[in-house]
N, CA, C and O atoms as CSV, one atom per row, in Angstrom:
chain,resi,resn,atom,element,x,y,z
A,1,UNK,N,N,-36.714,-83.124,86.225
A,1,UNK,CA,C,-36.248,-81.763,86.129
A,1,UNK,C,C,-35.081,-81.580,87.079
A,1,UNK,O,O,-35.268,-82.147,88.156
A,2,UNK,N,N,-34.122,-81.049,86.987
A,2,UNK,CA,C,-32.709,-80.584,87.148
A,2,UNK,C,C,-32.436,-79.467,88.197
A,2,UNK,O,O,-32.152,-78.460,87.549
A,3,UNK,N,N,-32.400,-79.230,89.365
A,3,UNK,CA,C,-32.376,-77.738,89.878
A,3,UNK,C,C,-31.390,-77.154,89.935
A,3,UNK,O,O,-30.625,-77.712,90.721
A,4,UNK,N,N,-30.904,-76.126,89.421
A,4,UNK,CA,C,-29.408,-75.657,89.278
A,4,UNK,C,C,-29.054,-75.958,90.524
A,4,UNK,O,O,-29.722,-75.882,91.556
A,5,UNK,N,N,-27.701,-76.388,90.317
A,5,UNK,CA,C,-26.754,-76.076,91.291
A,5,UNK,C,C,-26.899,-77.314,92.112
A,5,UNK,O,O,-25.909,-77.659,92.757
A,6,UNK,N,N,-28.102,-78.111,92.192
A,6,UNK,CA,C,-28.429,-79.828,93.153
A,6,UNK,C,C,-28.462,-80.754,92.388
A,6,UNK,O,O,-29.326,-80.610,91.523
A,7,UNK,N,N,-27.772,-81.851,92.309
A,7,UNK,CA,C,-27.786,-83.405,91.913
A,7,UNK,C,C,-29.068,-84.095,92.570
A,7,UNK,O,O,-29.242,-84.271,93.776
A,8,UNK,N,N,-29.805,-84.398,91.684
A,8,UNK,CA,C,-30.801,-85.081,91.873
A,8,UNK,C,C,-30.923,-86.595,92.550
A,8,UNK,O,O,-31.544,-87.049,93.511
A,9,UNK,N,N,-30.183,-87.041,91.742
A,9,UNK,CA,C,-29.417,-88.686,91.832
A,9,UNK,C,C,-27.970,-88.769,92.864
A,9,UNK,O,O,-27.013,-89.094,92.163
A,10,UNK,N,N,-27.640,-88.596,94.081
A,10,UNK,CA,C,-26.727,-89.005,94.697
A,10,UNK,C,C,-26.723,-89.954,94.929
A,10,UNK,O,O,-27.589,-90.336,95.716
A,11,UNK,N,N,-25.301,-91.374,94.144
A,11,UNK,CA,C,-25.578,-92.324,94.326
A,11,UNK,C,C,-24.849,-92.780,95.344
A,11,UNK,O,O,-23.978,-91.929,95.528
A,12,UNK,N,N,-24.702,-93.771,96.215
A,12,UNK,CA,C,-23.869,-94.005,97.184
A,12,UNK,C,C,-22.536,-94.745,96.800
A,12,UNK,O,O,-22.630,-95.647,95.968
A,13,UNK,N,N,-21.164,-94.414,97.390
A,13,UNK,CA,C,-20.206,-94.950,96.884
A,13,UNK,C,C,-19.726,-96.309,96.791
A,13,UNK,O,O,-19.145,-96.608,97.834
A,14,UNK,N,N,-19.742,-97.225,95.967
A,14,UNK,CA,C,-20.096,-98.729,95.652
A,14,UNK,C,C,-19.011,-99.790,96.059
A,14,UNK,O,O,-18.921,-100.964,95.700
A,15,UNK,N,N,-18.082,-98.941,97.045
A,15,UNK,CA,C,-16.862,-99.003,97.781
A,15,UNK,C,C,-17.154,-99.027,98.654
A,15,UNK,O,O,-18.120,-98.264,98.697
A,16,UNK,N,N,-16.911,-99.627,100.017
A,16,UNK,CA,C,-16.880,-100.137,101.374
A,16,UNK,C,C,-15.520,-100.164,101.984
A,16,UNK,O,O,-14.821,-101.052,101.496
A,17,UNK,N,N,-14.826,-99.314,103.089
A,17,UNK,CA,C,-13.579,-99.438,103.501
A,17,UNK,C,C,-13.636,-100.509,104.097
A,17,UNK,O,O,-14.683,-100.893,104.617
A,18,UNK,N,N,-12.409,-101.258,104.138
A,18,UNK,CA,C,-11.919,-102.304,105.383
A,18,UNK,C,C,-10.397,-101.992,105.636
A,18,UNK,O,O,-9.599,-101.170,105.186
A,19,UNK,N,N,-10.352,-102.970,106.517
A,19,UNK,CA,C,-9.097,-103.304,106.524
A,19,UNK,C,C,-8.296,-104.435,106.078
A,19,UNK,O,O,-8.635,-105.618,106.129
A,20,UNK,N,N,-7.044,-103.895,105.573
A,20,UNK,CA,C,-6.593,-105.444,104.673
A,20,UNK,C,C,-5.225,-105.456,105.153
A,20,UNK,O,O,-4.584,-104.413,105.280
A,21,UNK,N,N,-4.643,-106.878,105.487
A,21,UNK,CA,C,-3.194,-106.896,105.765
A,21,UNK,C,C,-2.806,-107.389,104.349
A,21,UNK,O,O,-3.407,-108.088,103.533
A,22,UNK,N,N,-1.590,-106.782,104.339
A,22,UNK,CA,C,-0.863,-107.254,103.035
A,22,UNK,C,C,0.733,-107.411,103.193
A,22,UNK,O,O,1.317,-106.959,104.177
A,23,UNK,N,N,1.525,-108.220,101.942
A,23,UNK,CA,C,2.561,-108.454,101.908
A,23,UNK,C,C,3.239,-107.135,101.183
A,23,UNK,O,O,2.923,-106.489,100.185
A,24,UNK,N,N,4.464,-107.015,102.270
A,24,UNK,CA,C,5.184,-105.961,101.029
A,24,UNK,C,C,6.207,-106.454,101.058
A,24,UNK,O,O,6.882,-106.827,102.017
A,25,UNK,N,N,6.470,-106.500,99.526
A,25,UNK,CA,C,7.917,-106.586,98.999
A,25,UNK,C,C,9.068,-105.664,98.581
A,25,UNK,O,O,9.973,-105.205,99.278
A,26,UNK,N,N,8.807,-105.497,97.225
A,26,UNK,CA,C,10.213,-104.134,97.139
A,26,UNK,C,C,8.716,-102.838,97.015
A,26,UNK,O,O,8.984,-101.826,96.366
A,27,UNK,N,N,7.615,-102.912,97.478
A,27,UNK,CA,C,6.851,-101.917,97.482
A,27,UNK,C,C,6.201,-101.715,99.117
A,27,UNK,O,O,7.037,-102.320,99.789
A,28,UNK,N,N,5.561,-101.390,99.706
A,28,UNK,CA,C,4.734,-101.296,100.499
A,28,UNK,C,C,3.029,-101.346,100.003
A,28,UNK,O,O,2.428,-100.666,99.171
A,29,UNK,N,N,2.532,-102.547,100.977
A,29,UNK,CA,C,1.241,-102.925,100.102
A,29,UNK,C,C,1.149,-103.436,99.122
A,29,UNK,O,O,0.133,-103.326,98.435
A,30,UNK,N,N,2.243,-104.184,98.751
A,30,UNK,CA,C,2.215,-104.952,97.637
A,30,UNK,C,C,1.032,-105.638,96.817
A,30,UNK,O,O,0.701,-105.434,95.649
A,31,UNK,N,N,0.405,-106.645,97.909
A,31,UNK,CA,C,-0.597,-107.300,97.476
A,31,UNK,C,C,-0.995,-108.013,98.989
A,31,UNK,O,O,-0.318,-108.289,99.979
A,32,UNK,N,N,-2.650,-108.188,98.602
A,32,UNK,CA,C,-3.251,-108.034,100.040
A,32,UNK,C,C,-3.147,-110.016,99.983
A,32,UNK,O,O,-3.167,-110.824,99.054
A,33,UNK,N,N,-3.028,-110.153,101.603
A,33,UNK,CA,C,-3.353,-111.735,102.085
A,33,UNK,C,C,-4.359,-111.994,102.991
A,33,UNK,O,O,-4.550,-113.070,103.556
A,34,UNK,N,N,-4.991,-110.989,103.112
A,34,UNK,CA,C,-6.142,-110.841,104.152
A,34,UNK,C,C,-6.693,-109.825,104.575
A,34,UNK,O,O,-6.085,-108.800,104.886
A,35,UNK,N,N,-8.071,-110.004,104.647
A,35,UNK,CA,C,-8.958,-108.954,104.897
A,35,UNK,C,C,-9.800,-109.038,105.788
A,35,UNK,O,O,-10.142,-110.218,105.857
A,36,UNK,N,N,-10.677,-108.032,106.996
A,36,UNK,CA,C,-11.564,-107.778,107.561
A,36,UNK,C,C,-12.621,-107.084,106.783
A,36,UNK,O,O,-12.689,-105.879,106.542
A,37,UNK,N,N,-14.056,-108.751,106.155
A,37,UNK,CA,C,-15.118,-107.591,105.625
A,37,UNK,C,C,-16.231,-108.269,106.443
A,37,UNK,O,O,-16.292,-109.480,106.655
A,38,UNK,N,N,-17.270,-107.167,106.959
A,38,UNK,CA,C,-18.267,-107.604,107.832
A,38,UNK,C,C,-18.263,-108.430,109.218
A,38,UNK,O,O,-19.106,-109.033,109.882
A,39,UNK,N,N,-17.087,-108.191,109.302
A,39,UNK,CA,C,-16.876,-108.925,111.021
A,39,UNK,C,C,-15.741,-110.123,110.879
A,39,UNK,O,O,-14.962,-110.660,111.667
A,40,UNK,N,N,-16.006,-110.249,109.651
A,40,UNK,CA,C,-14.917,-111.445,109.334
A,40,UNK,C,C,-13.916,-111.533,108.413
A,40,UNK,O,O,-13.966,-111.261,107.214
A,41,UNK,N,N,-12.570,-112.125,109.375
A,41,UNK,CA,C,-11.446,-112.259,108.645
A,41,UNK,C,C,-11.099,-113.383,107.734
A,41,UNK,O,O,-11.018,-114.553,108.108
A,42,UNK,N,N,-10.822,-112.810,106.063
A,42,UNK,CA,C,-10.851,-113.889,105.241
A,42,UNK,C,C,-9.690,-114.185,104.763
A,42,UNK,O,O,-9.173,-113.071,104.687
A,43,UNK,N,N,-9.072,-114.787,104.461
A,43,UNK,CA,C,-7.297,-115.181,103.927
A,43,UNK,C,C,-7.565,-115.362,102.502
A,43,UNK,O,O,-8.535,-116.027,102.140
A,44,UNK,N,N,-6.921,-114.917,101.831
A,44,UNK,CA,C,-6.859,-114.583,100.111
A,44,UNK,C,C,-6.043,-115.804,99.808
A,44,UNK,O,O,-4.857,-115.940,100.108
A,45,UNK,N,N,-6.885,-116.787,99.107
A,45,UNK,CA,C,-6.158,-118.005,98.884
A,45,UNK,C,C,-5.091,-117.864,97.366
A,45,UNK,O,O,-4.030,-118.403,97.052
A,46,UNK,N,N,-6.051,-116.802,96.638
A,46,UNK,CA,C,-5.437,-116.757,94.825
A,46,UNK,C,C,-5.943,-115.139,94.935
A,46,UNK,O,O,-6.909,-114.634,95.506
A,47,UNK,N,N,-5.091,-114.691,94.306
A,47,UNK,CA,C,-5.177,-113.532,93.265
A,47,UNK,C,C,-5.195,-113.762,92.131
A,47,UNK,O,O,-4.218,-114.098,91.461
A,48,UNK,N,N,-6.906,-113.538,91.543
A,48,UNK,CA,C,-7.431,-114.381,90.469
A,48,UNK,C,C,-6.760,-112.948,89.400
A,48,UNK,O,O,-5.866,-113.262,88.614
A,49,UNK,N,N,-7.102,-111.835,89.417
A,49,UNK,CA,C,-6.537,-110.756,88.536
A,49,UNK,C,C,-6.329,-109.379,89.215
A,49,UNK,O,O,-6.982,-109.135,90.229
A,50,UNK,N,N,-5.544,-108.552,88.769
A,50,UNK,CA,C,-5.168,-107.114,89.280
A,50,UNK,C,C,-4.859,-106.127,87.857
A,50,UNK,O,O,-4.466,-106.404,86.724
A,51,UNK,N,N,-5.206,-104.995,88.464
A,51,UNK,CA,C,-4.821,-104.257,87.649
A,51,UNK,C,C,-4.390,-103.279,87.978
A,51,UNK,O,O,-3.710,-103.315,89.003
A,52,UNK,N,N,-4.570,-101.986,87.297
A,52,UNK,CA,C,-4.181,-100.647,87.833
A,52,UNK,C,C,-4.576,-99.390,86.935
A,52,UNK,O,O,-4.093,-99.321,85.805
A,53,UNK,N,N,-5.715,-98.071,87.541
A,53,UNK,CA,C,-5.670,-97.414,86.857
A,53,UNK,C,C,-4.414,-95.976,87.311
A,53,UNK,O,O,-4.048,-95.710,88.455
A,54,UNK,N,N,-4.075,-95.416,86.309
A,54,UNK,CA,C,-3.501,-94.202,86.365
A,54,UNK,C,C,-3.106,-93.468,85.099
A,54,UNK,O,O,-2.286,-93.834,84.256
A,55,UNK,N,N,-3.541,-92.811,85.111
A,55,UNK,CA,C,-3.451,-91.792,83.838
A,55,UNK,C,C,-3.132,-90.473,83.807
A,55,UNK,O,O,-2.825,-89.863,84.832
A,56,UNK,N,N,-3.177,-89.963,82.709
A,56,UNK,CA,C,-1.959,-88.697,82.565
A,56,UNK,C,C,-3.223,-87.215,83.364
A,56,UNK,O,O,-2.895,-86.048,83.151
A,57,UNK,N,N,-4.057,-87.398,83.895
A,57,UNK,CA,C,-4.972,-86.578,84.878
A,57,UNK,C,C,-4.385,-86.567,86.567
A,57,UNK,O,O,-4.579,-87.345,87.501
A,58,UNK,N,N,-3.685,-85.451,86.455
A,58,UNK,CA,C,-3.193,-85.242,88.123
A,58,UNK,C,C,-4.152,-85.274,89.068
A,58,UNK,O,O,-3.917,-85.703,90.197
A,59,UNK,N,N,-5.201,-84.872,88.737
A,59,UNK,CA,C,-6.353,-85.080,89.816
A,59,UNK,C,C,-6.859,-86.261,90.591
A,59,UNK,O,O,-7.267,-86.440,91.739
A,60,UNK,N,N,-6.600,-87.316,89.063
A,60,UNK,CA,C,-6.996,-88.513,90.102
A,60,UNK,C,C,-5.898,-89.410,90.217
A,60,UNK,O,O,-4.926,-89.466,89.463
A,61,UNK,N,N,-6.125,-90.095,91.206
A,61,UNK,CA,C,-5.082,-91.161,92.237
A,61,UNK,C,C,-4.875,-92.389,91.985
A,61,UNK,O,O,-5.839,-93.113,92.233
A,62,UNK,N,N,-3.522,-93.131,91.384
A,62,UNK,CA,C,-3.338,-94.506,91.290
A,62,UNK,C,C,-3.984,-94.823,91.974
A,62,UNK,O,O,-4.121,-94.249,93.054
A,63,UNK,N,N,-5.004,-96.437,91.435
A,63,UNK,CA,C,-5.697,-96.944,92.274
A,63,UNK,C,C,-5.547,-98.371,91.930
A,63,UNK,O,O,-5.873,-98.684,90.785
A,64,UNK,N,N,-5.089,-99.336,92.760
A,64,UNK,CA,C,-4.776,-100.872,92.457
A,64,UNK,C,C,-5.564,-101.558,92.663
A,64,UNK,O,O,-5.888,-101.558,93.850
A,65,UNK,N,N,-6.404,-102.590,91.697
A,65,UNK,CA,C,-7.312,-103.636,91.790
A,65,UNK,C,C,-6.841,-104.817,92.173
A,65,UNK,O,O,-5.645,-104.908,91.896
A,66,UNK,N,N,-7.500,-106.250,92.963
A,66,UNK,CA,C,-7.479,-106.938,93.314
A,66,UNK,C,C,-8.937,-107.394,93.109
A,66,UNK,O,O,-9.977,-107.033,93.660
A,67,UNK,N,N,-8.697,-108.270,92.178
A,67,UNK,CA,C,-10.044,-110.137,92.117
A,67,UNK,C,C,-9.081,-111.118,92.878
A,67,UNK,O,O,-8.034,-111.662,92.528
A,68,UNK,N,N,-9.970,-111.157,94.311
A,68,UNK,CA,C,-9.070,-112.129,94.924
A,68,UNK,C,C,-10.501,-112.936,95.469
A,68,UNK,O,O,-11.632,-112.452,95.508
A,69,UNK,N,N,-10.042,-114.430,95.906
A,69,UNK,CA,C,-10.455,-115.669,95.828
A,69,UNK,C,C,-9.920,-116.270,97.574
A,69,UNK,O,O,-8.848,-116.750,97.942
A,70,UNK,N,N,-10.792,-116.070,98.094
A,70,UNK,CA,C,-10.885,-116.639,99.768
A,70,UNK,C,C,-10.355,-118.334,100.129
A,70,UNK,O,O,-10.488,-119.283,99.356
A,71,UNK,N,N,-9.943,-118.365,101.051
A,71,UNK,CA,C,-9.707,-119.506,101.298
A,71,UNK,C,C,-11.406,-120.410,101.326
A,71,UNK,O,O,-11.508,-121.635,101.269
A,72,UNK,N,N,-12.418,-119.572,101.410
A,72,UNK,CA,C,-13.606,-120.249,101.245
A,72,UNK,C,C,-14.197,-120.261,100.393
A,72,UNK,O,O,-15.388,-120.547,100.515
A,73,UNK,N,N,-13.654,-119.959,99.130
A,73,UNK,CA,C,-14.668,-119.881,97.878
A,73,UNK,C,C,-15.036,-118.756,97.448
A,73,UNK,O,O,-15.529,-118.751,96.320
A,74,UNK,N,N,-14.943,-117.682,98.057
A,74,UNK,CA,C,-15.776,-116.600,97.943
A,74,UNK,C,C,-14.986,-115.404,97.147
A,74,UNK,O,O,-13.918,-115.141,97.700
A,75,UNK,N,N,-15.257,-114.614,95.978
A,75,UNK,CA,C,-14.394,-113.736,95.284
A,75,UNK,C,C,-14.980,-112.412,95.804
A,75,UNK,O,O,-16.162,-112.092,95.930
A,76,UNK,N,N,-13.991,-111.805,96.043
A,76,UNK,CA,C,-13.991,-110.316,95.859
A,76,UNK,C,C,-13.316,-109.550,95.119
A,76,UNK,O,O,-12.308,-109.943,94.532
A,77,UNK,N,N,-13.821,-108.207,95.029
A,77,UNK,CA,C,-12.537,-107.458,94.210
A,77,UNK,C,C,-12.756,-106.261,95.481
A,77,UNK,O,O,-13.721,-105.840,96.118
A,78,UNK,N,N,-11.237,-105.980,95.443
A,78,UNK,CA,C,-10.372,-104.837,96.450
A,78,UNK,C,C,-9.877,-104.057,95.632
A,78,UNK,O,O,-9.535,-104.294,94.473
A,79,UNK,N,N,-9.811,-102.860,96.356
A,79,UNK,CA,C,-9.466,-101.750,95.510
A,79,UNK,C,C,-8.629,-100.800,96.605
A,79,UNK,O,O,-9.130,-100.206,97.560
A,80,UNK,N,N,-7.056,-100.817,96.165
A,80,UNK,CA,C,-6.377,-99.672,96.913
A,80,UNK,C,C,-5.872,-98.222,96.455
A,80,UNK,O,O,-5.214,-98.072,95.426
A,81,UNK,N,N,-6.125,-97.482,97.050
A,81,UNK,CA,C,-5.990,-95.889,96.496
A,81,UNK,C,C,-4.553,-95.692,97.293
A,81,UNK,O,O,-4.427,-95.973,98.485
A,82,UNK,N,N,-3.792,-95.318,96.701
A,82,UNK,CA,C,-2.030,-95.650,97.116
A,82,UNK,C,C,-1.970,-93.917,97.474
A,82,UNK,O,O,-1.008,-93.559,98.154
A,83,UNK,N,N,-2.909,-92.915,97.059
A,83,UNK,CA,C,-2.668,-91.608,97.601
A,83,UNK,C,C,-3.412,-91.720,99.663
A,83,UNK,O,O,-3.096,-91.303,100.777
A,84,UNK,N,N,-3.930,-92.124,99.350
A,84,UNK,CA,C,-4.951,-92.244,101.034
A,84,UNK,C,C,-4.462,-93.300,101.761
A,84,UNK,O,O,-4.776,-93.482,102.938
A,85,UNK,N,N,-3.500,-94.212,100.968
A,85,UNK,CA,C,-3.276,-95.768,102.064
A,85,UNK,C,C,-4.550,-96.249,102.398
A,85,UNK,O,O,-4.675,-96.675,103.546
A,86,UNK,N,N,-5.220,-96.269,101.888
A,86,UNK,CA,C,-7.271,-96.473,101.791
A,86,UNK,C,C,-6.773,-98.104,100.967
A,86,UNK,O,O,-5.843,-98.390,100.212
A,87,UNK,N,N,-7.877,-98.883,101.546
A,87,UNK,CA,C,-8.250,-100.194,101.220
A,87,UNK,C,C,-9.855,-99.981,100.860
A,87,UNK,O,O,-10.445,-99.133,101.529
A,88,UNK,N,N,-10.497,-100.604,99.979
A,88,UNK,CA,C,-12.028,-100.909,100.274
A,88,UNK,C,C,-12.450,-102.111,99.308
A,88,UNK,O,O,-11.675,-102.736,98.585
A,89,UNK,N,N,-13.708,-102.299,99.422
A,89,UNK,CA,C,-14.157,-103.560,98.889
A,89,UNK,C,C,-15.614,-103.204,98.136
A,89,UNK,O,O,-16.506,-102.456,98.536
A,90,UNK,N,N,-15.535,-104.124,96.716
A,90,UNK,CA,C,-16.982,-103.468,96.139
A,90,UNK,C,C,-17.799,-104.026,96.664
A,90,UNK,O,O,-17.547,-105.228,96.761
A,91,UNK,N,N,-19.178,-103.573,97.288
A,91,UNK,CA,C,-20.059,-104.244,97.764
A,91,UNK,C,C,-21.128,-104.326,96.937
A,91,UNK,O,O,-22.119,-104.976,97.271
């Protein structure tokens, strides 16, 4: 049952901030070469895929994907929100 006006289900956001250094070229933040997740700094060996959403809704905020691939094996995907200068990582 539903109580007006309260969300029952608050789910937690499936995003984790860090911090990421990145290369910029003719952009700022181009594309990330390294990241701080959980205490540790990982070097982005491949950028396996990227994308980008933005659509004709002013409300919401270009947001740039990154499937990137660690110098240790390990994949993540990063996600930058270019309105906040916000980095985070799906956990």
């Amino acid at each position: 049952m539903m109580v007006k006006g309260k969300s029952r289900d608050i789910k937690p956001e499936p995003y984790e901030r860090i911090h990421v250094e990145c290369y910029s070229g003719y952009k700022a933040n181009e594309r990330p070469v390294a990241f701080t997740y959980q205490g540790q700094r990982r070097e982005v060996a491949e950028i396996i895929d990227r994308w980008y959403e933005e659509g004709i809704d002013p409300t919401r905020p270009e947001i740039d994907y990154f499937k990137v691939k660690t110098t240790d094996g390990e994949v993540f995907l990063l996600r930058y929100l270019t309105l906040f200068n916000a980095w985070s990582i799906r956990t």
